[in-house]
N, C-alpha and C positions, 0 to 999 in steps of 0.2 A: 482535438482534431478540428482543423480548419475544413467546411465544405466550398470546393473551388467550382468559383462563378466565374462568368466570364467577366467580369468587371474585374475580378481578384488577377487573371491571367494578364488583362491590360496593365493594370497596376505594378506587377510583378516580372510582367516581360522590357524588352527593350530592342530596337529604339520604343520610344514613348510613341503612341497609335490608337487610331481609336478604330483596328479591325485586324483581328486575329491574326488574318491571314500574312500580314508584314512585320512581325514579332520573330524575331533572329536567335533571341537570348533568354532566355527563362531560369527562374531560379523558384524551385517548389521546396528546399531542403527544411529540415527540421519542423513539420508540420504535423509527425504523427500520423500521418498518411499510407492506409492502408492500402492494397490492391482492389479494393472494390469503389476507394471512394475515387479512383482516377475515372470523369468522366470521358470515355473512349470519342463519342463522338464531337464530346468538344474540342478534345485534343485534336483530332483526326483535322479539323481545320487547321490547323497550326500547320500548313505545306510548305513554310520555306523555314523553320525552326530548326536553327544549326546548332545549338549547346541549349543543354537541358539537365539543371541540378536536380539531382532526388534527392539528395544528401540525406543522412539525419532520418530517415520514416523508418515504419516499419513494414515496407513492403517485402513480398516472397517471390513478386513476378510484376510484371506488366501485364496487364490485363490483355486478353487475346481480342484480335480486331484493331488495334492498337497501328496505323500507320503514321509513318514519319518519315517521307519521301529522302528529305533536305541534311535531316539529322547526322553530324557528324560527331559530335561529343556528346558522351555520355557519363553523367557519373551518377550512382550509383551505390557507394561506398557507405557503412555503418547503417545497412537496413537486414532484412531475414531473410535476404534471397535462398530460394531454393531452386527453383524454375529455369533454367538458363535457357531452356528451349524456347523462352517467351522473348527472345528478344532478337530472336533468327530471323523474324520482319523488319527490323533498321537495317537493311542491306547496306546503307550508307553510312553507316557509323565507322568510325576510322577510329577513334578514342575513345576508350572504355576505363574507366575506375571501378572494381566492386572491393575492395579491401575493407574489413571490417564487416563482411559475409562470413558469419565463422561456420555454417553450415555447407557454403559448398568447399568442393573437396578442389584435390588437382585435377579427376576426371572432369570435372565440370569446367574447370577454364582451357582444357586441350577441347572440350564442344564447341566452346565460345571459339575459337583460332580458327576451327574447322570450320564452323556455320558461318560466322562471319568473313565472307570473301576479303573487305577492304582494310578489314580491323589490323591496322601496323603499330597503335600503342596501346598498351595492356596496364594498367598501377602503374603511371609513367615510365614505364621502357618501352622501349621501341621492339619487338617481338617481329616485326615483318621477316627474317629470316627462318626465323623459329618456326613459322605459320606456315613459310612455303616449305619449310621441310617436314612437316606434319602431315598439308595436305596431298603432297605428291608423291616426295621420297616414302613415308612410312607407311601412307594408303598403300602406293603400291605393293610394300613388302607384306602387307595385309594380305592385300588381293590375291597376292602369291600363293599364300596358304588356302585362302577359300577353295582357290580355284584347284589346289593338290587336295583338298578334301573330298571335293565333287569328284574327281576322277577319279577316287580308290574307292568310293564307297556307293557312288549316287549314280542315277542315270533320270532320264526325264522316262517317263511311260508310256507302252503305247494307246496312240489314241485319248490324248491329254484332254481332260475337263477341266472346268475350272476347280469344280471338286477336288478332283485328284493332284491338280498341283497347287493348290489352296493343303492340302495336309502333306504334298511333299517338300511344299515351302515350311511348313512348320518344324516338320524332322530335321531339315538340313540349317535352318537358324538355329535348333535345339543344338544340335552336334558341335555345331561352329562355337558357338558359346562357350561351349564347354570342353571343347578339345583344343583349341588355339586359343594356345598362351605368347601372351608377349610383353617381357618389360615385367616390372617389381609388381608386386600384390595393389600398393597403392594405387595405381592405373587402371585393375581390372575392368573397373563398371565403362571408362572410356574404350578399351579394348573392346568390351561384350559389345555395349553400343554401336560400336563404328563394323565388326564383323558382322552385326545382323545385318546393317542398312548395307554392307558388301554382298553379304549374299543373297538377299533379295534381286539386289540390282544384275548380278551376273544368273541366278534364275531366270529372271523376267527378260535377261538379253539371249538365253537359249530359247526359253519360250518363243521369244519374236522372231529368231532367228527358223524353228521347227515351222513357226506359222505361213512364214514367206515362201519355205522349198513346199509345203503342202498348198501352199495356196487358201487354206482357211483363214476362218476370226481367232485372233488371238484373245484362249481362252485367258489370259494373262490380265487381261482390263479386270475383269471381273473379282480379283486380287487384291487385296489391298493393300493403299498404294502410301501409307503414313508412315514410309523411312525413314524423315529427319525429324519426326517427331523424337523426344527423350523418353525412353522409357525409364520407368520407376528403378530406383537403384536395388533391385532385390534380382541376388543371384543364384544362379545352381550350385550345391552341394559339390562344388569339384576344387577342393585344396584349400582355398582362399573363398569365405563366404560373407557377402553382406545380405544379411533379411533382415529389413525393416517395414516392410510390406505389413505385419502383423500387428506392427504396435502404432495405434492412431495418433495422430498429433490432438494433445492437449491445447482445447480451445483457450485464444487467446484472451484475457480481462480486460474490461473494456476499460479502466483505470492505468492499466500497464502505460509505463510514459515511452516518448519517443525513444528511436534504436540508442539508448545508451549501453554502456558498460555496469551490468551488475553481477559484480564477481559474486564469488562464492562465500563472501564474508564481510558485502561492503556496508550494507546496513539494513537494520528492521526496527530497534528501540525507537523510531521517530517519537521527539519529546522528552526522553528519558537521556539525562545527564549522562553522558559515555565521557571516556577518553579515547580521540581522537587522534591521530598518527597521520602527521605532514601526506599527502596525495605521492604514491610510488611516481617514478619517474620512468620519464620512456626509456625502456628497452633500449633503445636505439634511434640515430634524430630521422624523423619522422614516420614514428611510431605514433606519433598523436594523440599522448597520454595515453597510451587506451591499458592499460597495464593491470594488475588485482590489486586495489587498495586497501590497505587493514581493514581487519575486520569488526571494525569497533561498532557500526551502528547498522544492524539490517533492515533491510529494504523489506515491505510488506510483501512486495509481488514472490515470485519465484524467480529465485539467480538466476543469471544466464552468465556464462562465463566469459572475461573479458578476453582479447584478444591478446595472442601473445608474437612477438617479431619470431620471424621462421627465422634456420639457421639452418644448414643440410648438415646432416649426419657424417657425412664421408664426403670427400672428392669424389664428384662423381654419383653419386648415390642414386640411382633409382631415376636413372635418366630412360624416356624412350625413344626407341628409334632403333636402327637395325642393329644388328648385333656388333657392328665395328662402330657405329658414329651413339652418342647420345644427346641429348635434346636439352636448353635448359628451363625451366620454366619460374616467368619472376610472379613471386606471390607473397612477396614480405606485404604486410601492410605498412601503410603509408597514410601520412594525411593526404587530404585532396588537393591541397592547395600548393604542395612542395612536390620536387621529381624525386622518385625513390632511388634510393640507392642499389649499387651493383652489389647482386646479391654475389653470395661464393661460388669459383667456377665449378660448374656441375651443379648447381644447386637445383632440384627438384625436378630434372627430366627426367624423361621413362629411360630406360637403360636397358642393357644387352638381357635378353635371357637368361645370359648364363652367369649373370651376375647375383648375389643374394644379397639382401639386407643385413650387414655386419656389423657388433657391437663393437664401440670402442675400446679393446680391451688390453692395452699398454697398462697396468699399474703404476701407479704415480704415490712414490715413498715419501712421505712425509714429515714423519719424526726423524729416520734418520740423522743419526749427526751430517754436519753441514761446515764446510770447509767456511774461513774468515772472507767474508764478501770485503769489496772494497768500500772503501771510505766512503756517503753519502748514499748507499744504496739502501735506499728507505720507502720503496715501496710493500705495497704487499704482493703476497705472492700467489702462485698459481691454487684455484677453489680446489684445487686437486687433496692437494695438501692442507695437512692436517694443523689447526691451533695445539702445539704441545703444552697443557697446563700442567704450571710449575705448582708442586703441592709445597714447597719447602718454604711454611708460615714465615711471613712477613711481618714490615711494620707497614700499615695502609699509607701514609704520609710519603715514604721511601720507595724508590725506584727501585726493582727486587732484581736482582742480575740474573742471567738465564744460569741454570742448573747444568747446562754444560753448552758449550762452542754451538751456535746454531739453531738450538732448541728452541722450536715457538713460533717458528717463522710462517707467513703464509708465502709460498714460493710465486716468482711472479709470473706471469703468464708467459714469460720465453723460458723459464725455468730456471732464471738469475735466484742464489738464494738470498735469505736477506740475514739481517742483523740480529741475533739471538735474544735481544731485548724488547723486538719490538711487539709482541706480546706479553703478557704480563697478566699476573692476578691478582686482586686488590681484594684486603680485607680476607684470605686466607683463599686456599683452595678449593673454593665451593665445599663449603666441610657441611655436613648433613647436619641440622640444628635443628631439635625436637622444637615444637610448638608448648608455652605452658603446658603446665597440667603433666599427668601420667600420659608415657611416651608408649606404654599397651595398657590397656586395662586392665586389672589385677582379676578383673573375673573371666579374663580369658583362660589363663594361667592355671585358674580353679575349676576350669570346666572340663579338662581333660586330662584322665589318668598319664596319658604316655611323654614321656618325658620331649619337653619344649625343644624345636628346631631351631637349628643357631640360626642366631638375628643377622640381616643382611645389612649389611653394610659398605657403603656403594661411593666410590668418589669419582672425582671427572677422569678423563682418559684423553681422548682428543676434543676437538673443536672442529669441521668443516665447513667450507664453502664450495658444494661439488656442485651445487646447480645454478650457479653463473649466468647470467645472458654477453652471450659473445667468451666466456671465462672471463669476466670482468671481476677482478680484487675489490671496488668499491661498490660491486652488489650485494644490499642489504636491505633487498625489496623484495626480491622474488619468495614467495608462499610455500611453506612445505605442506603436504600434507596430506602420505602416510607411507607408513615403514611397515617390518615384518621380515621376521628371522629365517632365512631357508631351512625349510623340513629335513629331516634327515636323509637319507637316497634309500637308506634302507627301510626305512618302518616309518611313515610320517606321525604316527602315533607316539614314537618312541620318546624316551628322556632324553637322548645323546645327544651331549651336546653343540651347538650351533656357534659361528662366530661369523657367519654373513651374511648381512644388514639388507635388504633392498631398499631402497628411499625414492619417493618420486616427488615432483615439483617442477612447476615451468612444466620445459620442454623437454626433460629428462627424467632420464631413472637409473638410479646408480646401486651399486654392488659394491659395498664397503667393507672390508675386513675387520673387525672391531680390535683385535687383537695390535696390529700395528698402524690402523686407520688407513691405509691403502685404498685407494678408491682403484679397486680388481676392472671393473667394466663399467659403461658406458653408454646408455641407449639414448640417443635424442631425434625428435622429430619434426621436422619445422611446423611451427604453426599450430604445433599439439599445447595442451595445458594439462598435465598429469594431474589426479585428484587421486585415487585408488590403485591397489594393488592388491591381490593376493596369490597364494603360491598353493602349488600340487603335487604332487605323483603320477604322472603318466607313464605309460608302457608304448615301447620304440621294439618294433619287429626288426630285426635285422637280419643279413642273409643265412638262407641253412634254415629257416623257423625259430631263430634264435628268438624270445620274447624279453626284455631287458626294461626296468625301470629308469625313469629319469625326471629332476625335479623340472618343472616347467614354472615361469612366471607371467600372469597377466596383466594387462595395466590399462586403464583408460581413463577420459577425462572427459575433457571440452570437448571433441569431436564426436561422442558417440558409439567410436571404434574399439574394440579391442584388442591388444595386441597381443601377441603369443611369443615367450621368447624360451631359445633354451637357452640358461647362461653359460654350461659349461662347455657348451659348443659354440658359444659366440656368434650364436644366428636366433633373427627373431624370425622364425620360421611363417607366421602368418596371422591374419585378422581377419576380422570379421565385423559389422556393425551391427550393432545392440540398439541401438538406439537413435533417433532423429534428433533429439538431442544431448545435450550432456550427459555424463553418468557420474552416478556423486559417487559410487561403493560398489566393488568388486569382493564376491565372497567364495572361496571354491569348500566344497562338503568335503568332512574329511573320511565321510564314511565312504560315499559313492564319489572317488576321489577323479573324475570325469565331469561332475556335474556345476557349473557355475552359475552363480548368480549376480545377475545386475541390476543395478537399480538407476533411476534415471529421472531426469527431473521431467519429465515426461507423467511423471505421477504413477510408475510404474515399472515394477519388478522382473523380469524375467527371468525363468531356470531354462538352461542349457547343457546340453551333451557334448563337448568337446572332443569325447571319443579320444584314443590314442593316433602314431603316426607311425607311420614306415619310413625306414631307411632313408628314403628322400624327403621328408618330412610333407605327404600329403597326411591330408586329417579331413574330416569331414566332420562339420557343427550344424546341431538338431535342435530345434526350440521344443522345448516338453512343455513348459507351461508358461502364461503370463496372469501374474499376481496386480490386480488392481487396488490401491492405496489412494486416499484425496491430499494427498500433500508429499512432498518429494520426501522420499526414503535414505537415511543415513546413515545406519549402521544395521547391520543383520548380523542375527546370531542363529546355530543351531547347538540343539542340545548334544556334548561332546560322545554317548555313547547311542547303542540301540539304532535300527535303522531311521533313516531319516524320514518323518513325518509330520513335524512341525518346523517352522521358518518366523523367528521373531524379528521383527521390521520396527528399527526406531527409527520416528520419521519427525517431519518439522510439526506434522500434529497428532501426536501419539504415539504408544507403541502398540501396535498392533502383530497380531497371531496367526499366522496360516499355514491350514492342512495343504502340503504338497507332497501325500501321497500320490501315486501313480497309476495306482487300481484305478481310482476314478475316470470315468470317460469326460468330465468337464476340463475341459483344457484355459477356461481363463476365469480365476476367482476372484471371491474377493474375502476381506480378513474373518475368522470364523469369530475370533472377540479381540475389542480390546483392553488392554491392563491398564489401569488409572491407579493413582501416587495420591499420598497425603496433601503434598503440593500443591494438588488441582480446586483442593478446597479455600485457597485465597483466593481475591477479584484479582481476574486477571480476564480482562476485556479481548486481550489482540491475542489469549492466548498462548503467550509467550513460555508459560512452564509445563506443557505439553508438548513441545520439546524436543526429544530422548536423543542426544547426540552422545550417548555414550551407554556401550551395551558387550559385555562380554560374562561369559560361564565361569565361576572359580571353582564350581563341582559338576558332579551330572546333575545337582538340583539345588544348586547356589547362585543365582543371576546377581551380574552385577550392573544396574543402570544408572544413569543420571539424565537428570530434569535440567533444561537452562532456566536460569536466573534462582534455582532451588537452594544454592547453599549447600548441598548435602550431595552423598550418594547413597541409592538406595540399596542394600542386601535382603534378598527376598528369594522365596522357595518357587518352582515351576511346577511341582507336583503338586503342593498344597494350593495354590493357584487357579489350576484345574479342577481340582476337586472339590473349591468350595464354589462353584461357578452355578450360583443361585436358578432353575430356572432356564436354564440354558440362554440367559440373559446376554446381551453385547459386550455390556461393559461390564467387568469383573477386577474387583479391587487386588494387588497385589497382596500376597500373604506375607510383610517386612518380616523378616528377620533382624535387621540390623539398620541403624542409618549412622555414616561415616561422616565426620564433618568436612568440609571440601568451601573452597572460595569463594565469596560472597559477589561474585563478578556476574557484568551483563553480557561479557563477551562470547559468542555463542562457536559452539563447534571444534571443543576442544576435548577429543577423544579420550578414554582409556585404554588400560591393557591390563588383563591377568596373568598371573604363573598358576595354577592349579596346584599341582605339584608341591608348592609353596606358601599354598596361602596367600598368598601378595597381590596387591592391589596397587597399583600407580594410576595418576591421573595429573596433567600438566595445568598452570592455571596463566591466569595475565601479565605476570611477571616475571616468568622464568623458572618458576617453583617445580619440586616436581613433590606433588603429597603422597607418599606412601603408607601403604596397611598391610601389616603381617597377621594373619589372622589363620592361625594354624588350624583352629578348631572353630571356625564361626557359628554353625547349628548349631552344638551344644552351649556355646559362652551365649549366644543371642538368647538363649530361653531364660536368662537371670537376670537380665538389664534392658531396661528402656529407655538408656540414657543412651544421646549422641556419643559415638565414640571418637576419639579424636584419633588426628593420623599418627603411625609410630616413628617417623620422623616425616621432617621437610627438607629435601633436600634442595638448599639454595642454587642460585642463577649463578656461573661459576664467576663472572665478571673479567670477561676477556679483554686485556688490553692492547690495541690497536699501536704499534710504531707513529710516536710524533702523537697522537691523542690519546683522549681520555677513556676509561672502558664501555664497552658493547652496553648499552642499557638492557635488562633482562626482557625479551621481546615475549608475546604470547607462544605458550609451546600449544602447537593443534593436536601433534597425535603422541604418544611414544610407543614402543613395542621392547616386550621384557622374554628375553634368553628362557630355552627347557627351566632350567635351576638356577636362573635370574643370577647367569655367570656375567650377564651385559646387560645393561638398558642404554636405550638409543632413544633418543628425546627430537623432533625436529620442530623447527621454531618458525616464526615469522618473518623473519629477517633474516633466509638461507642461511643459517648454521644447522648444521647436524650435529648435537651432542652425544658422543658417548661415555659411559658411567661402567664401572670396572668394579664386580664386587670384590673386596677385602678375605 
């Protein structure tokens, strides 16, 4: 952090001067520069200063008092704005950049349109149409509603005080908030915000109006009068809810570097030998690199998630504005120095009422055979469609011909198919190849009377590419990173079996059929970066008292939001904000099958009540509690039987344990102990095998974890755990059961999955691998052996061959998610494929 002097502003302005006040051009960008170190009153001299770079800091706002007479350009872009209300003083700003703000939302740039009278360029498009139809056309179809509010429900009183309409102003913003809806969920906090500062202003015009026919003082002065101030983005309880009012922002380190991009896996070994993976490429040209780069070396700080190029979901999608016209609004990011491109028509305005947020839900068949494409058509094809691997052994040297007309192809983005050759498998079919050694332990075998379950045996199935940017065939950058089977509709408990997939990554989240690889639906959001996902059982009232189950899906990421979708109605009915900022893990209880929980890099958990919906898909979200943790949280587990009263939190430093019972009246904890690993006892200074990015149940009291850079996974008891918990001590050593052997890699954040039911253990490593463990009877085989078990097979990277080049190199798989009776595993990698595996 550079402190700016006034010698540094001469230097740094232009023309060249030796007094503030004739300085035109300033450039303050990439300085690390917070909101506090902007000296106000030296700027305040700068009176004829018409372009001003902020570029590159890490500011949240402009500091208040902050005048800039002259100022016409602003940029702004890749710092932490949150504040937009701080910049409603440059009345003369015309051009504005904030791109690479991945905190504010679209409400916040329909403030900026509003607040700012002159502002006609927005991330280099020209928005001046946009603006006057925001602020006149749609204020007024606002006003509308206020104004039919106040008359069915409201009157002024007699004999007005300021008292009395000091609390009749409170009621009638209360009502207004919450009863006038207008335009998609995404807009609400712009709606609420602009109906309060409406009905204020037509209050306080009756007010004036009562004072002049009575001839009195209008008690109205006495009022307060902070309309265009931005309220906090925390909402009421009515359908669509963002609270984050509750959860504090995690102060910033004073090490943390300028506004860059630190994705979710870009580095932290500083020092330690990794293998490194070429920089992802933009999204789209002028993206300005900002994109998630493998995750080969983590950063010490806390991730923040890089930006991702917006794409709208629909024609049309979530436009506002009256209910015949919608609005568009440009919010791709861009670099600063290039004009952004025309986003899709319709992209990102508020939209009619009566419009809903719809999944894309066309099925896009993929293996089907495939008529003889013509000569030279050698692209690939649409991410929809599925990599058909050919199992039928080859020689590796030899070109292996598709196994029937078509088969293999990636279909291209207009839906041309391509040439049945031009995928291919090298060196056999991904054929599962035990590791030396015994493929089970002979003392598992011996440890239980009941006769052994048949051994799983699992080959590839498809191959995708559904999470695309732009559905681009040559992307092989974008991040997955995580799956998970739909519950049953009838019993989420149950065994019955499951064959669809949800997968998130980028700006999407897909519903893939495992069975013929179909990617069934669709969900994308501009600007979003999916990280998590998990799935529930809700109950949907419908007419007559009907009460009706229905599987629900969550998803959230880079934004903080969460979404709600139902997939088999093709509506993602609503959200809500979790968090200020990102959220690494989404977990729903499967006991109290309402209650979900977030975790965030906010350094902080919260449990929520999601509650069911009606017929129209209102629902109302309750914060029950918030679990405090000192390092961002990654995977949660709860124990799979008994009511819910503990909450285990693998996090970047530990795994920690919390009571979230509900008896208790403390509403924000913190962990009651944590579990420490064998692990913990090598020098490890930064910390690094504390850890636990991988955490799931293979019994009600079988945990299965894993340690980064440990080598191993750990199997260990929950009950004996507790029980020998010395003292009532913090830290309390895990009681192993078993330790699995697993990848000797530093690459961090590569999940597991269990089948219970099964025994089975999977775990994805740097290569494409995936190590699995059949482990029918682990507590009694674990009481005879203290030796590392090895895995019962490894199932190789299938080695997908690309038309005109040579095969897919085996990328990092992050998560995978394993079928009731591990009828399917789904593998997703770093290099947008989705693998699925077909048991035998």
């Amino acid at each position: 952090m550079v402190k700016i002097t006034e010698n540094m502003l001469l230097e740094r302005g232009t023309p060249k001067t030796d007094k503030l006040e004739h300085i035109r051009t300033l450039n303050l960008s990439k300085l690390g520069l917070c909101s506090k170190d902007l000296p106000v009153s030296l700027l305040c001299r700068l009176c004829n200063l018409e372009q001003l770079d902020l570029s590159g800091n890490r500011l949240e706002g402009l500091p208040s008092g902050l005048r800039l007479p002259s100022l016409r350009v602003l940029d702004c872009s890749d710092n932490n704005m949150e504040n937009v209300a701080s910049l409603q003083s440059l009345c003369a700003l015309e051009e504005l950049r904030l791109e690479g703000n991945i905190y504010l939302t679209v409400s916040d740039h329909y403030k900026l349109m509003f607040l700012l009278s002159k502002l006609r360029v927005f991330d280099g498009k020209d928005i001046s149409s946009t603006a006057r139809h925001l602020r006149h056309v749609e204020s007024e179809n606002l006003r509308k509603r206020v104004v039919g509010l106040w008359e069915a429900n409201f009157s002024l009183p007699d004999n007005p005080t300021a008292e009395k309409l000091k609390a009749l102003e409170g009621e009638f913003v209360r009502a207004a908030r919450a009863q006038i809806k207008y335009g998609p969920s995404s807009v609400n906090d712009y709606i609420k915000w602009r109906v309060e500062m409406l009905a204020k202003e037509y209050l306080r015009s009756l007010a004036e109006s009562e004072r002049e026919e009575r001839g009195g003082v209008s008690a109205m002065n006495e009022v307060g009068q902070g309309v265009l101030s931005t309220p906090k983005r925390k909402q009421e309880a009515t359908g669509v809810v963002e609270n984050d009012g509750s959860t504090p922002k995690r102060p910033r380190r004073a090490d943390t570097p300028p506004a860059e991009d630190s994705p979710r896996k870009s580095s932290r070994l500083q020092g330690t030998p990794v293998k490194v993976d070429k920089p992802m490429e933009s999204s789209r040209k002028g993206d300005g690199g900002l994109g998630s780069p493998r995750k080969s070396i983590r950063l010490l700080t806390t991730p923040v998630k890089a930006d991702k190029p917006m794409e709208s979901p629909r024609e049309g999608d979530g436009g506002l504005g009256s209910p015949k016209k919608s609005i568009r609004l440009l919010t791709t990011p861009m670099k600063a120095n290039k004009p952004m491109e025309s986003p899709r028509e319709g992209d990102g305005g508020l939209g009619s009422t009566r419009k809903s947020i719809r999944l894309l839900t066309t099925p896009v068949k993929a293996n089907k055979p495939m008529e003889s494409p013509r000569e030279g058509d050698g692209g690939l094809g649409s991410p929809r469609k599925s990599i058909r691997l050919l199992i039928t052994p080859v020689k590796a040297d030899k070109p292996m011909e598709s196994s029937r007309k078509g088969d293999g192809g990636l279909g291209s983005p207009t839906g041309k198919r391509l040439r049945g050759e031009s995928l291919r498998i090298l060196d056999g079919p991904g054929k599962a190849t035990p590791l030396k050694g015994k493929k089970v332990d002979d003392l598992f075998m011996q440890a239980h009377d009941a006769k052994p379950k048949e051994p799983v045996t699992l080959l590839p199935l498809h191959v995708l590419q559904c999470h695309s940017k732009r559905d681009s065939p040559e992307d092989f950058s974008t991040q997955l990173w995580a799956c998970a089977f739909e519950p049953p509709l009838e019993d989420c408990n149950s065994s019955q079996e499951s064959r669809i997939v949800a997968t998130c990554g980028g700006e999407s989240v897909c519903l893939i059929d495992c069975e013929t690889g179909h990617v069934l639906k669709k969900y994308k959001v501009p600007g979003e970066e999916f990280f998590s996902l998990s799935w529930t059982r809700l109950m949907m009232s419908r007419d007559g008292g009907v009460v009706r189950p229905c599987t629900v899906l969550a998803a959230g990421g880079k934004r903080g939001i969460v979404k709600l979708i139902h997939p088999r109605a093709s509506v993602a009915y609503g959200e809500f904000r979790a968090s200020r900022r990102s959220l690494s893990t989404l977990r729903f209880s499967s006991q109290q099958q309402s209650f979900l929980f977030t975790g965030a890099y906010d350094n902080k958990i919260v449990m929520w009540d999601v509650g069911g919906m009606d017929s129209n898909y209102k629902f109302e979200v309750r914060q029950l509690l918030v679990l405090e943790t000192d390092s961002t949280p990654l995977q949660l587990g709860l124990p799979p039987s008994g009511p819910d009263s503990h909450l285990l939190a693998g996090c970047d430093g530990g795994l920690l344990n919390f009571n979230i019972q509900l008896s208790q009246n403390v509403l924000k904890r913190s962990p009651v102990m944590e579990i420490t690993f064998p692990v913990y006892k090598k020098d490890d200074r930064d910390r690094h095998y504390r850890t636990v990015d991988g955490l799931g149940f293979l019994s009600e009291d079988v945990v299965v974890s894993k340690c980064h850079m440990a080598g191993c996974i750990y199997l260990w008891s929950w009950r004996r755990t507790q029980a020998t918990r010395p003292n009532k001590t913090k830290e309390v050593p895990a009681a192993i059961l078993a330790v699995l052997q697993w990848s000797c890699t530093d690459v961090p954040y590569l999940s597991l999955s269990t089948c219970p039911s099964e025994g089975y253990v999977v775990c994805g490593d740097e290569d494409g691998q995936l190590w699995t463990y059949h482990l029918p009877d682990i507590s009694r085989a674990a009481a005879k052996t203290d030796r590392t078990i090895s895995p019962t097979e490894v199932l190789q990277w299938p080695s997908p061959v690309r038309n005109g080049g040579g095969p897919v190199e085996g990328p990092s798989i992050n998560s995978v998610a394993v079928g009731p009776r591990v009828r399917y595993l789904v593998a997703l990698s770093d290099k947008n494929m989705v693998i699925v595996w077909k048991r035998l």
